[in-house]
TORDRENLO-200377 format. One record per residue: residue number from 1; x, y, z of N, C-alpha, C in turn. Coordinates in steps of 0.05 Angstrom, whole numbers, always signed. Example, Ala and Ser with C-alpha at 12.3 -4.5 7.8 and 13.67 -1.06 7.14 Angstrom:
<pts>
{pos:1, nu:+264, nv:-114, nw:+156, cau:+246, cav:-90, caw:+156, cu:+264, cv:-66, cw:+156};
{pos:2, nu:+257, nv:-45, nw:+142, cau:+273, cav:-21, caw:+143, cu:+258, cv:+1, cw:+157};
</pts>
This chain:
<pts>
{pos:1, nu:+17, nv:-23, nw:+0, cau:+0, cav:+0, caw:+0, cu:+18, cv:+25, cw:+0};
{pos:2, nu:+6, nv:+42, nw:-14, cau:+29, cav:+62, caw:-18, cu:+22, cv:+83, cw:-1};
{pos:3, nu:+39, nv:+98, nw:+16, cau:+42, cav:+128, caw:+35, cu:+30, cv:+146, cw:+23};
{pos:4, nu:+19, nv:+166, nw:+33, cau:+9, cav:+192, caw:+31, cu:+32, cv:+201, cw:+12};
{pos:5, nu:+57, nv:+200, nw:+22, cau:+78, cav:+220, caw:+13, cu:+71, cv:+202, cw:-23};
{pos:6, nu:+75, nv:+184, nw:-19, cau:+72, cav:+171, caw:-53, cu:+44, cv:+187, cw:-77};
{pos:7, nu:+31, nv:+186, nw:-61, cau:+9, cav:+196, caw:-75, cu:+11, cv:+222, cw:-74};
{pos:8, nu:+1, nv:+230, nw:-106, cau:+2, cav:+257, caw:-99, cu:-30, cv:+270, cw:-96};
{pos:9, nu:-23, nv:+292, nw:-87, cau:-50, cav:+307, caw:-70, cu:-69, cv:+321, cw:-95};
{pos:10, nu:-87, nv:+309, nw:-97, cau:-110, cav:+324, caw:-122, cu:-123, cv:+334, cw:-115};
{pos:11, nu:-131, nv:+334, nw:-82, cau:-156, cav:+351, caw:-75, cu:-162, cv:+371, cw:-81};
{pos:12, nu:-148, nv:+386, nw:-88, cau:-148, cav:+411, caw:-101, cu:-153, cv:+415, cw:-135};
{pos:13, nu:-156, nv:+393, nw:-147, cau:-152, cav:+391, caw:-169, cu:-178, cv:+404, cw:-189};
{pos:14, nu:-167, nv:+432, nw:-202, cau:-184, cav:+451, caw:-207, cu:-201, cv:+438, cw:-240};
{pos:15, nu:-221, nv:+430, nw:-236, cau:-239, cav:+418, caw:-260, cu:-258, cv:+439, cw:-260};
{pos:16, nu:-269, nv:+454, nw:-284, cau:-276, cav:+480, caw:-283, cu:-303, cv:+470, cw:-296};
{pos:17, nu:-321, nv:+469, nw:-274, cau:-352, cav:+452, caw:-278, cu:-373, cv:+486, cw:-286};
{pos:18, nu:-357, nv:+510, nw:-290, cau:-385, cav:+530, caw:-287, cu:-390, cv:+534, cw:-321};
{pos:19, nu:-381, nv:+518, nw:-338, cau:-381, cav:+516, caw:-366, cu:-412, cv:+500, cw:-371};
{pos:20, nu:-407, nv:+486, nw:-356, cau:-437, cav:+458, caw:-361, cu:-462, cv:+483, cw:-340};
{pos:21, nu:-479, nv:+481, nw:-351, cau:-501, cav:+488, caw:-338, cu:-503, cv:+469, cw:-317};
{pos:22, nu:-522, nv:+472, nw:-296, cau:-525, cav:+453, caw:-269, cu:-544, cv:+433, cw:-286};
{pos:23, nu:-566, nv:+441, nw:-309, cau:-590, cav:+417, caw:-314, cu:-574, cv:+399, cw:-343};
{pos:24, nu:-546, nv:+406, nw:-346, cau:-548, cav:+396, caw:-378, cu:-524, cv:+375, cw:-361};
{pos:25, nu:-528, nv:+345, nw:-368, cau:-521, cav:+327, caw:-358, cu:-511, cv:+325, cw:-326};
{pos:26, nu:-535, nv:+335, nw:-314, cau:-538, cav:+340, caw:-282, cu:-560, cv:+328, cw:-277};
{pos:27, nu:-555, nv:+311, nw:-253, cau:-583, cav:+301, caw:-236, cu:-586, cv:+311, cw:-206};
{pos:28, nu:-601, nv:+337, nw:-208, cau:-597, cav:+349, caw:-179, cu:-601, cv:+320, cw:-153};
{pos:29, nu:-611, nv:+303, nw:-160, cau:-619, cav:+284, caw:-136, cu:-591, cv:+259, cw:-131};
{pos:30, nu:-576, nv:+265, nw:-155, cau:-553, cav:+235, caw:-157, cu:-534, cv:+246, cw:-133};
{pos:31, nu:-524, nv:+233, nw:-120, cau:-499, cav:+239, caw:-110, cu:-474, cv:+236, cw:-121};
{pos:32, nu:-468, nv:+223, nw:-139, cau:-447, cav:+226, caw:-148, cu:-445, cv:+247, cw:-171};
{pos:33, nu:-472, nv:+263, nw:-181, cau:-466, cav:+286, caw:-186, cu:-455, cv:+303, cw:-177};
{pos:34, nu:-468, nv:+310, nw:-153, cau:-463, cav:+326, caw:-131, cu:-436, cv:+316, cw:-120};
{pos:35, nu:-414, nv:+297, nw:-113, cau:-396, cav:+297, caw:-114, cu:-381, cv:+309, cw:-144};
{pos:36, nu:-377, nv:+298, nw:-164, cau:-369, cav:+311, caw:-186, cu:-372, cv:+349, cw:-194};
{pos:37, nu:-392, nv:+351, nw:-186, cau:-398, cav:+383, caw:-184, cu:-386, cv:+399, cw:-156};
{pos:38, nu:-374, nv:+383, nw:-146, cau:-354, cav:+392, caw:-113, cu:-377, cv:+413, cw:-91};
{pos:39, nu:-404, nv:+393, nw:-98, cau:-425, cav:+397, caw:-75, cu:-416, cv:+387, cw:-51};
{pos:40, nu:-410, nv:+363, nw:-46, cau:-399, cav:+343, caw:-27, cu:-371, cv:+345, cw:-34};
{pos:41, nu:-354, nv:+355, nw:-4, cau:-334, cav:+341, caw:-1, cu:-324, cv:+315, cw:-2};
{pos:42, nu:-303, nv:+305, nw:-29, cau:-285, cav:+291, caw:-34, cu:-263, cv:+298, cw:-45};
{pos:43, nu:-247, nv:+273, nw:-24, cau:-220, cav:+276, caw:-43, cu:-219, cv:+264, cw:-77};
{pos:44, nu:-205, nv:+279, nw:-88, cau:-202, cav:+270, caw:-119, cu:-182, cv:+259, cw:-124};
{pos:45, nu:-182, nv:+233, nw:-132, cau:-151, cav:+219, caw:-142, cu:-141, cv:+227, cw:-174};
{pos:46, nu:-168, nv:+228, nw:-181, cau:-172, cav:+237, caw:-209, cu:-202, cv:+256, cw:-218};
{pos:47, nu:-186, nv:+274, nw:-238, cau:-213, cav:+297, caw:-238, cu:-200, cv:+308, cw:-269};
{pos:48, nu:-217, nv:+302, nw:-289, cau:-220, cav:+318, caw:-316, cu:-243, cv:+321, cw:-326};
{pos:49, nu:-244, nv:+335, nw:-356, cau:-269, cav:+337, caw:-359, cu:-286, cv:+311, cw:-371};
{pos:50, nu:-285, nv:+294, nw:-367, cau:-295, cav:+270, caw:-386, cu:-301, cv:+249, cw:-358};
{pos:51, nu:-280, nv:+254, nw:-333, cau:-294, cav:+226, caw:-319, cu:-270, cv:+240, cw:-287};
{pos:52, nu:-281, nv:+229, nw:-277, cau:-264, cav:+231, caw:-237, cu:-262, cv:+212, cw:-224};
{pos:53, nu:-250, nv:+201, nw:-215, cau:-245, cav:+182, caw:-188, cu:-242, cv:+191, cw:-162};
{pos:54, nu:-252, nv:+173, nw:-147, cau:-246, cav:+168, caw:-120, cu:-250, cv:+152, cw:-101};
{pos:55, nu:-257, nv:+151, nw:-75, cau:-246, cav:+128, caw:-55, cu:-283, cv:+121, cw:-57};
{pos:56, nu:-288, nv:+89, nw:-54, cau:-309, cav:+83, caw:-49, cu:-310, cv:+95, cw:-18};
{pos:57, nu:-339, nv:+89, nw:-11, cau:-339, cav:+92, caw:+15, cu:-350, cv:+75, cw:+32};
{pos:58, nu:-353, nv:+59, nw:+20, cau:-354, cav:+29, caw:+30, cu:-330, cv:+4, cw:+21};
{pos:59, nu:-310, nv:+7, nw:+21, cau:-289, cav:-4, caw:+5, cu:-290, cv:-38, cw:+10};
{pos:60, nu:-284, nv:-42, nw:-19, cau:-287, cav:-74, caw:-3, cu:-257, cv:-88, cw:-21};
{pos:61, nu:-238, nv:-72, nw:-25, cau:-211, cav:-84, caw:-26, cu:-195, cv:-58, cw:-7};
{pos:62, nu:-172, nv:-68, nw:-16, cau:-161, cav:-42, caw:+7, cu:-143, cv:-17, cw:-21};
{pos:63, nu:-149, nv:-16, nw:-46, cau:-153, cav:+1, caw:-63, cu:-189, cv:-14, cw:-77};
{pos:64, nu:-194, nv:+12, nw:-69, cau:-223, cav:+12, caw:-82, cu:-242, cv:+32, cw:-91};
{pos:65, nu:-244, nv:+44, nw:-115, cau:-241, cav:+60, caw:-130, cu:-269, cv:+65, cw:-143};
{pos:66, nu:-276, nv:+84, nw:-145, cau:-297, cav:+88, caw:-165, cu:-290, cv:+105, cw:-176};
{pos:67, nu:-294, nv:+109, nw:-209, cau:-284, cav:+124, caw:-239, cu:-315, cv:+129, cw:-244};
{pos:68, nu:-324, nv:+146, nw:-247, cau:-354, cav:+157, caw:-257, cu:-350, cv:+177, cw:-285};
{pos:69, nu:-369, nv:+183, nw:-298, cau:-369, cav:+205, caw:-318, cu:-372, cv:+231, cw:-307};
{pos:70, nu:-370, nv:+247, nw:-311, cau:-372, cav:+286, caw:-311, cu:-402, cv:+278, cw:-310};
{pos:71, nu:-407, nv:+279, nw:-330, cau:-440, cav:+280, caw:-342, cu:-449, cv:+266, cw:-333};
{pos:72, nu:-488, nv:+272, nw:-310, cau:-496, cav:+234, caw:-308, cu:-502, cv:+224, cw:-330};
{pos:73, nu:-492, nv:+194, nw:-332, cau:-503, cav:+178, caw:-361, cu:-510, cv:+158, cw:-327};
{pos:74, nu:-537, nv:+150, nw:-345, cau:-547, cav:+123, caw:-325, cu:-532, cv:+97, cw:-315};
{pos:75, nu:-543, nv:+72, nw:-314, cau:-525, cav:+46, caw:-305, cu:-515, cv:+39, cw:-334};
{pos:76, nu:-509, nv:+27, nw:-331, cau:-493, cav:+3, caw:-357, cu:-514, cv:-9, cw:-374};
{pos:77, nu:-534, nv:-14, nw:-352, cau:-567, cav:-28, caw:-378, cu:-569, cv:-1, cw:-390};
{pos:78, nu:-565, nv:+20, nw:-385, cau:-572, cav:+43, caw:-409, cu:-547, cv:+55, cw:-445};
{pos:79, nu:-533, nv:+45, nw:-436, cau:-512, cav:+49, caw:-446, cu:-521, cv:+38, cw:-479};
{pos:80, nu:-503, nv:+39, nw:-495, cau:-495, cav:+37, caw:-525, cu:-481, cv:+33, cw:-536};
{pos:81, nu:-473, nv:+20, nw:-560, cau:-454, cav:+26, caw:-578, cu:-431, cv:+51, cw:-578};
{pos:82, nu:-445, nv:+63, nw:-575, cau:-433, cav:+103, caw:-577, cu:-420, cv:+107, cw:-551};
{pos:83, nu:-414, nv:+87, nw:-527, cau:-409, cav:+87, caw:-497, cu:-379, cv:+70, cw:-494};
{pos:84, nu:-381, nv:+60, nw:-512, cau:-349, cav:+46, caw:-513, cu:-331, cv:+62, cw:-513};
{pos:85, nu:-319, nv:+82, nw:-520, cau:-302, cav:+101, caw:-511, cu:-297, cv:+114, cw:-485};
{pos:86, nu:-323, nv:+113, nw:-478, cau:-332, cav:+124, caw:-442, cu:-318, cv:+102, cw:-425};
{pos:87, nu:-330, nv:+85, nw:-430, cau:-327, cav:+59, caw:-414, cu:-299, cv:+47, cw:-414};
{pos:88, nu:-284, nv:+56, nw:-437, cau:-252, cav:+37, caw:-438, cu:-244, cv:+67, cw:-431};
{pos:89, nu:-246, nv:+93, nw:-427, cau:-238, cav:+112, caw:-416, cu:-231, cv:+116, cw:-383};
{pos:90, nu:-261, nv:+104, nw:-373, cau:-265, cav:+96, caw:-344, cu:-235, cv:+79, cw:-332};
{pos:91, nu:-229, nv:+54, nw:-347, cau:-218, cav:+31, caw:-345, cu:-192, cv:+35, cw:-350};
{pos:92, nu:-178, nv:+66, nw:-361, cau:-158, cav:+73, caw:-350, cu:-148, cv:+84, cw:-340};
{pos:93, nu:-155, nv:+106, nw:-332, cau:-154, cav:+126, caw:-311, cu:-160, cv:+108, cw:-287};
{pos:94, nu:-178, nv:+81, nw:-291, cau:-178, cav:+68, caw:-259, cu:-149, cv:+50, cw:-260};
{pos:95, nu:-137, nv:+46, nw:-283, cau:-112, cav:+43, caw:-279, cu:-88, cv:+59, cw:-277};
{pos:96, nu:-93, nv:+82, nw:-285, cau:-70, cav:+105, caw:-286, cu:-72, cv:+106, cw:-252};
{pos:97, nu:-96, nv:+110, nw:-238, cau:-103, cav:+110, caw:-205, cu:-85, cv:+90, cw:-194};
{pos:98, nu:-88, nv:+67, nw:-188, cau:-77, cav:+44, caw:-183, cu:-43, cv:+46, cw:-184};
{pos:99, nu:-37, nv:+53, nw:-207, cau:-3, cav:+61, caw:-214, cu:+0, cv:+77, cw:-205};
{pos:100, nu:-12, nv:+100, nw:-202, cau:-5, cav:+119, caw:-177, cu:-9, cv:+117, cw:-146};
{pos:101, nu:-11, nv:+86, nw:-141, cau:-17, cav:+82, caw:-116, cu:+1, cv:+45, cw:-105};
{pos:102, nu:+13, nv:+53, nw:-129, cau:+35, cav:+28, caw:-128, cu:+23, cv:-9, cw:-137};
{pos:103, nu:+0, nv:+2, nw:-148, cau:-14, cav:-34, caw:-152, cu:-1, cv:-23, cw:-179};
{pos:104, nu:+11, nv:-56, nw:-180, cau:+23, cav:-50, caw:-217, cu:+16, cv:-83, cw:-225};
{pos:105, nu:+3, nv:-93, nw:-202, cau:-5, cav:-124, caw:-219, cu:-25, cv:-133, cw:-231};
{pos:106, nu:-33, nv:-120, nw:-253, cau:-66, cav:-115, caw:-256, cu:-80, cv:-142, cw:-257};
{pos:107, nu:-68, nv:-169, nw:-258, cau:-68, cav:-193, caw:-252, cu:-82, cv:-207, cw:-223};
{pos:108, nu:-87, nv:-180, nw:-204, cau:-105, cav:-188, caw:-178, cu:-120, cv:-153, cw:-175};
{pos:109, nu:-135, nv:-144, nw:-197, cau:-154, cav:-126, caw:-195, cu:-171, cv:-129, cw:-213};
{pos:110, nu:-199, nv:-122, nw:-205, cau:-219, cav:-138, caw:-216, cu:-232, cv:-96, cw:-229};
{pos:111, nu:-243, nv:-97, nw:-252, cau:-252, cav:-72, caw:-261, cu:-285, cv:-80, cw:-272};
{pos:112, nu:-307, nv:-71, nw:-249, cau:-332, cav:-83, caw:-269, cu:-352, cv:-60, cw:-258};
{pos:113, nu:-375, nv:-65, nw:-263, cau:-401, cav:-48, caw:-258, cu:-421, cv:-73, cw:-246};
{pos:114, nu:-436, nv:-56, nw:-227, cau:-462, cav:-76, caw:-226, cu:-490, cv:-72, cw:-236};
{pos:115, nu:-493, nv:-95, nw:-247, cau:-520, cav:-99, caw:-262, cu:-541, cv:-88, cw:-251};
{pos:116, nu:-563, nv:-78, nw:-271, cau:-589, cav:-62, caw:-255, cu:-606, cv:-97, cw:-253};
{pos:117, nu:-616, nv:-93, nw:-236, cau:-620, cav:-77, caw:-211, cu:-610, cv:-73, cw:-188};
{pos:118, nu:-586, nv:-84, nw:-187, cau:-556, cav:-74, caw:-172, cu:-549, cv:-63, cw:-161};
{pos:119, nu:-556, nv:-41, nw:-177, cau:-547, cav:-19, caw:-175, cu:-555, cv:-4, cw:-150};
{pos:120, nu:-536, nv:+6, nw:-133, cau:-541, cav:+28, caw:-101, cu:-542, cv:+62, cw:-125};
{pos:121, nu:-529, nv:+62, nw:-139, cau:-527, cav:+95, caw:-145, cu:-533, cv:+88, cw:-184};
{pos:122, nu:-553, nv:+102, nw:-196, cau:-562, cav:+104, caw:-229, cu:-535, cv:+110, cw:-241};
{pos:123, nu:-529, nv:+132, nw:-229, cau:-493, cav:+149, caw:-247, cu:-471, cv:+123, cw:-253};
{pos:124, nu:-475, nv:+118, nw:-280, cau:-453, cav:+97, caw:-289, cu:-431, cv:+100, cw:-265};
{pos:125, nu:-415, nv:+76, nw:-254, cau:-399, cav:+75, caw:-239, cu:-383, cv:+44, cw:-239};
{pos:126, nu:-351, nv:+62, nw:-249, cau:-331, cav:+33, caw:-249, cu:-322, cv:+30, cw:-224};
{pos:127, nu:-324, nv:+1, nw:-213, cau:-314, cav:-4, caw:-189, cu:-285, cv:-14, cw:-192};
{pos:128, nu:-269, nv:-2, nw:-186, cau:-233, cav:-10, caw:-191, cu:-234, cv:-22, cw:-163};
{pos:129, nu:-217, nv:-41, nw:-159, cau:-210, cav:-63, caw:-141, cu:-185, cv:-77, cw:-133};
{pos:130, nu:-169, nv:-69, nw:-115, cau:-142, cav:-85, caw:-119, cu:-130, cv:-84, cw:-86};
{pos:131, nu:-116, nv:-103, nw:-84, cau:-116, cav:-138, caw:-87, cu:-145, cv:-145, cw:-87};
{pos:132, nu:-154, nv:-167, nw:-118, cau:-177, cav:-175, caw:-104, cu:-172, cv:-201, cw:-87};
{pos:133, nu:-148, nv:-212, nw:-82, cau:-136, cav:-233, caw:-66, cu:-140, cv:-222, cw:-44};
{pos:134, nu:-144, nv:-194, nw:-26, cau:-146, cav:-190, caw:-10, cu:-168, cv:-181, cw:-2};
{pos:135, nu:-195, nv:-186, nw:-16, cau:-224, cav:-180, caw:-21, cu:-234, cv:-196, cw:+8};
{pos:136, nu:-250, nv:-191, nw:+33, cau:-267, cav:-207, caw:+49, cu:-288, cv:-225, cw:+27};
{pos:137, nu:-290, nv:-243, nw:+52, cau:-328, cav:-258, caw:+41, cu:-341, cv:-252, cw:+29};
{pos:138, nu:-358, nv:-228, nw:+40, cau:-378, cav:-207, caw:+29, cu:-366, cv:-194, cw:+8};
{pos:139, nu:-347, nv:-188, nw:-8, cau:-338, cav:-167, caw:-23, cu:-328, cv:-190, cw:-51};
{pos:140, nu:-331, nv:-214, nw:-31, cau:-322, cav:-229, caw:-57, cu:-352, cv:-239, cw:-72};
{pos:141, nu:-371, nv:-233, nw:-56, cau:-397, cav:-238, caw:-67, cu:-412, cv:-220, cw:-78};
{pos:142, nu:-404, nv:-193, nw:-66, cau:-416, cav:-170, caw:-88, cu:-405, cv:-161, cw:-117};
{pos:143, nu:-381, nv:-163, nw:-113, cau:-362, cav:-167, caw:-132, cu:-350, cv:-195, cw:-152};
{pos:144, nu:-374, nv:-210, nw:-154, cau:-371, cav:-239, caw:-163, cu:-363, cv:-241, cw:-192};
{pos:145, nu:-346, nv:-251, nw:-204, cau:-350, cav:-255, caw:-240, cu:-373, cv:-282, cw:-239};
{pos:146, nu:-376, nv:-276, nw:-264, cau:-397, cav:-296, caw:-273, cu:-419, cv:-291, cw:-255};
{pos:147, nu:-433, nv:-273, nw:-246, cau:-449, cav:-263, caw:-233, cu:-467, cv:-255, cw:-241};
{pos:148, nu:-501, nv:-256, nw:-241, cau:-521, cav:-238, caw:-258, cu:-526, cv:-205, cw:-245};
{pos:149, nu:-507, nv:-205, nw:-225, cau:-512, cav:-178, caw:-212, cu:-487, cv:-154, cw:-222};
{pos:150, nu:-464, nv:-169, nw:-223, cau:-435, cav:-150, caw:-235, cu:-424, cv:-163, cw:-253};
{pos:151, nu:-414, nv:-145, nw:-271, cau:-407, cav:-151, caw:-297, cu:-383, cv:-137, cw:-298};
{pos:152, nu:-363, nv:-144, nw:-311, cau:-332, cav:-136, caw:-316, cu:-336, cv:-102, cw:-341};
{pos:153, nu:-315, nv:-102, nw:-337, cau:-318, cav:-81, caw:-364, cu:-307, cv:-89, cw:-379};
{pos:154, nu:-290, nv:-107, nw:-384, cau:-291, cav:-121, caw:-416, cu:-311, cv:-136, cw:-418};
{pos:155, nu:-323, nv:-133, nw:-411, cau:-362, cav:-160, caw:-413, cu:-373, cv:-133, cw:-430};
{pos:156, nu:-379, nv:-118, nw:-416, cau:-387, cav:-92, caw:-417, cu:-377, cv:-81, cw:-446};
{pos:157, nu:-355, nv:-82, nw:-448, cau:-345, cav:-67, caw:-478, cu:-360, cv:-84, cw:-493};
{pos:158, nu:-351, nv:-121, nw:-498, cau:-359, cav:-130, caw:-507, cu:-389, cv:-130, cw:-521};
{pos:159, nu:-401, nv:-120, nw:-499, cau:-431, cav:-130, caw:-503, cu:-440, cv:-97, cw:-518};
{pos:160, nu:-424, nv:-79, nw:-512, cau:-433, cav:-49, caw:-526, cu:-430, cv:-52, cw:-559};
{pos:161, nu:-411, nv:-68, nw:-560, cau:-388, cav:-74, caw:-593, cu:-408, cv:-96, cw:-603};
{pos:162, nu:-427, nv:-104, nw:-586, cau:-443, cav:-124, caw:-605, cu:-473, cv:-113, cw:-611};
{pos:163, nu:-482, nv:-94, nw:-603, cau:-502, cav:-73, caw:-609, cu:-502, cv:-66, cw:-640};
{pos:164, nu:-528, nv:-67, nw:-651, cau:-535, cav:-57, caw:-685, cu:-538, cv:-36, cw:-684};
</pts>
C-alpha cells in the first residue's frame, strides 16, 4: 500500500464545472453528481473533464475506487454502442489511479459495474478493485464474476461492440 507521501494530493484539483449548466447532464438528486460538481466534499484521485475518481466509501478491497463520468449517463443497462469510448476511458484512468498508488499487478484487480437492478447509485460507476486476493467474504460476493448482478468491463465493452 502506498504512503500519503507517494500519492500525490488532487484535492485541489481545479476541473472548471461552471461551463456545463447545473441541468445539462446533471441530476440534482444523484450523489455522485453532486460529488463531481464539488457539492460534497471529496477527495479526488482523479478529476478531468470526461470522468473523476475516487475512494469508495464502502471499500471492499483495500484500493477501491470508483471512476464515474462528468456528465450523469445512467447504469450500464442504459448504455450503447456510442459508450465504448466512455467505458474503456473509465478503465484507464482506474488504472492510471492504481499506478499511482503502487498496484502494478493488474493480474489481482478486478474492473466491473453492477447490473441493474444492482445498482445502489443510477450514475454509471466503475468499481476498480485491488488486491482482489485481498477482497473479504462479502466483497467477494458483491463483486462476483460470472455473476447476474456484476459484470466486468470487458463483458461490458464487449456486449456495447455487439449492439446494431
Amino acid at each position: 500500500m502506498a504512503s500519503n507521501e507517494d500519492t500525490p494530493d488532487t484535492t485541489s484539483l481545479n476541473v472548471d464545472k461552471s461551463s456545463n449548466p447545473p441541468n445539462e447532464g446533471y441530476e440534482k438528486k444523484c450523489i455522485f453528481c453532486k460529488i463531481v460538481h464539488k457539492e460534497m466534499a471529496t477527495e479526488f484521485l482523479h478529476a478531468d473533464e470526461e470522468v473523476s475518481c475516487f475512494r469508495d466509501i464502502r471499500p471492499g478491497a483495500p484500493h477501491h475506487y470508483l471512476v464515474v463520468p462528468t456528465r450523469h449517463v445512467g447504469n450500464c443497462k442504459s448504455l450503447g454502442k456510442e459508450h465504448v469510448s466512455l467505458v474503456e476511458k473509465m478503465v484507464e484512468t482506474g488504472k492510471e489511479v492504481l499506478q499511482r498508488n503502487s498496484i502494478t499487478d493488474l493480474s489481482d484487480v478486478r474492473f466491473g459495474f453492477h447490473w441493474p437492478p444492482f445498482c445502489s447509485v443510477t450514475h454509471l460507476h466503475l468499481h476498480v478493485l485491488a488486491p482482489v486476493s485481498q477482497m473479504g467474504f462479502m466483497s467477494r460476493i458483491f463483486y462476483r464474476l460470472d455473476s447476474y448482478w456484476f459484470i466486468t468491463a470487458d463483458q461490458l465493452i464487449q456486449r456495447l461492440n455487439s449492439l446494431g
